[in-house]
C-alpha positions in Angstrom: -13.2 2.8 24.6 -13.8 3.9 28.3 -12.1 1.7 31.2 -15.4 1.0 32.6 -16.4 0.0 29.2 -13.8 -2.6 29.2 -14.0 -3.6 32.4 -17.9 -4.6 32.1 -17.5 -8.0 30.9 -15.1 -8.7 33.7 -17.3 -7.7 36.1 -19.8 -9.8 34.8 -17.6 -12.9 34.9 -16.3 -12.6 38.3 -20.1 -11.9 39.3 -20.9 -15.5 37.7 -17.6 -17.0 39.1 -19.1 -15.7 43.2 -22.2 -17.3 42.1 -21.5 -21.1 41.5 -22.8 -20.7 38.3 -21.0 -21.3 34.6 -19.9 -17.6 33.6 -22.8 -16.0 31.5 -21.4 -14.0 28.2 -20.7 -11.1 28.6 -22.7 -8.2 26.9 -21.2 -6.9 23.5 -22.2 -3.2 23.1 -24.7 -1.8 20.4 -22.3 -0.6 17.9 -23.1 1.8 14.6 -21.3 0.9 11.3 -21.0 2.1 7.5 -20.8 -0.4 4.8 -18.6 0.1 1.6 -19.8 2.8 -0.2 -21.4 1.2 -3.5 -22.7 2.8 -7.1 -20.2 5.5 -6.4 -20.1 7.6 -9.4 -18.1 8.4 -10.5 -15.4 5.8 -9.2 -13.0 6.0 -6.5 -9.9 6.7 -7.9 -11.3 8.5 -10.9 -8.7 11.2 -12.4 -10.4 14.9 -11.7 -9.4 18.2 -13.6 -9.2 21.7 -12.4 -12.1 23.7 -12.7 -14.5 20.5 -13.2 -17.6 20.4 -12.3 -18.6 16.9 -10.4 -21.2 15.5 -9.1 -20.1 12.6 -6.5 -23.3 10.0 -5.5 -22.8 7.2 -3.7 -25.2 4.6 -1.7 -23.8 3.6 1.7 -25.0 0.5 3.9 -25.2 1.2 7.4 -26.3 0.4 11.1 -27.8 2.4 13.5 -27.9 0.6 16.7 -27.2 3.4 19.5 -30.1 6.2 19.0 -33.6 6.2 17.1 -32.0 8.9 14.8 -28.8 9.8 13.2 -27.7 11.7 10.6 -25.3 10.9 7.7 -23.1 13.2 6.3 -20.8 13.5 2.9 -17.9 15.9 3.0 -15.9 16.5 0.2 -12.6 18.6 0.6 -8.9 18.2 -0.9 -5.6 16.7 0.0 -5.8 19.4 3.2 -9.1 19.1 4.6 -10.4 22.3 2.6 -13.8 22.4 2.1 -14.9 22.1 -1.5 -18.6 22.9 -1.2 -20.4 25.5 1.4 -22.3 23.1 2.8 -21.9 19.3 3.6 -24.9 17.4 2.5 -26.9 15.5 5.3 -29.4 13.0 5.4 -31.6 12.0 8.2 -31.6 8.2 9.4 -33.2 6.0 11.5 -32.5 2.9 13.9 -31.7 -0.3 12.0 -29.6 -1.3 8.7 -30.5 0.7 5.6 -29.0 2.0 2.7 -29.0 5.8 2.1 -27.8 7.0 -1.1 -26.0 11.0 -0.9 -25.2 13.2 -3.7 -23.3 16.6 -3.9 -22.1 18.8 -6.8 -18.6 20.7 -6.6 -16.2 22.7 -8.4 -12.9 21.4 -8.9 -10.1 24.0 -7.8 -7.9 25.2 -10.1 -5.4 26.1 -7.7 -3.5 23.9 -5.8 -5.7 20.7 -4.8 -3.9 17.6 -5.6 -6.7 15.1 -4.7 -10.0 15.7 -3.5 -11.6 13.0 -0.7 -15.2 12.1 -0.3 -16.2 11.5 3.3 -19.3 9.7 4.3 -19.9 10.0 7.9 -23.1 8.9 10.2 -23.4 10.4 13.9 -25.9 9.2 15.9 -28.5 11.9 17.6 -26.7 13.3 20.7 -23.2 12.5 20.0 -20.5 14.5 19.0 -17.7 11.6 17.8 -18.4 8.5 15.7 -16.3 6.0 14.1 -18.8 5.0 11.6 -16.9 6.3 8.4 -16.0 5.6 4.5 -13.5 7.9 3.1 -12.8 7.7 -0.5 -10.0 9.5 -2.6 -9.7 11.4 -6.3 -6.2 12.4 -7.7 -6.7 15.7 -9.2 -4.0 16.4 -12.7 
């Protein structure tokens, strides 16, 4: 969080304070958030196998308060941050609270991955940082 982003609802008190007036609220910021990921198939924690194929679907809740577009993402990659797949599946969302549901097919490694993660991600139009994320995690045996 920026200083000046911090220091905004002090400002607005003291402002209040000079005016002989009780001390309005101050402001809270519009914020973006994921939900729990829900009808995640096939379950978190699930055991994967080397060379198995898996498709990973999953319906996340989320808030898009700080553009009129966003876009979610699922990752998937192993214990390393590897890339399983060529691409990483996106889906284009819109201002309010929805639920969007993202599904992506993969290979399994056969060498070396110990787990594989599942990263759902939404970033709003114009930025390039977000905290609005759900990981989720697979041992591999």
């Amino acid at each position: 969080m920026s200083i000046l982003r911090r220091l905004a609802p002090l400002a607005l008190l003291v402002a209040a304070a000079g005016c002989q007036s009780p001390p309005a609220a101050p402001s809270v910021a519009a914020q973006d958030s994921l939900n729990s990921v829900v009808n995640m198939n096939p379950a978190p924690g699930t055991e994967l196998h080397p060379g198995q194929a898996v498709t990973f679907s999953g319906t996340t809740g989320f808030t898009l308060a700080t553009a009129d577009v966003g876009t979610m993402y699922m990752a998937i990659t192993d214990q390393s941050g590897r890339s399983l797949t060529s691409s990483i599946q996106e889906v284009v969302v819109h201002r309010g609270t929805a639920d969007v549901t993202v599904s992506q097919t993969v290979s399994i490694p056969t060498d070396g991955a110990t787990s594989v993660r599942v990263v759902f991600v939404m970033l709003p139009a114009g930025a390039t940082v977000t905290k609005a994320g759900v990981q989720l995690s697979y041992p591999v045996r």
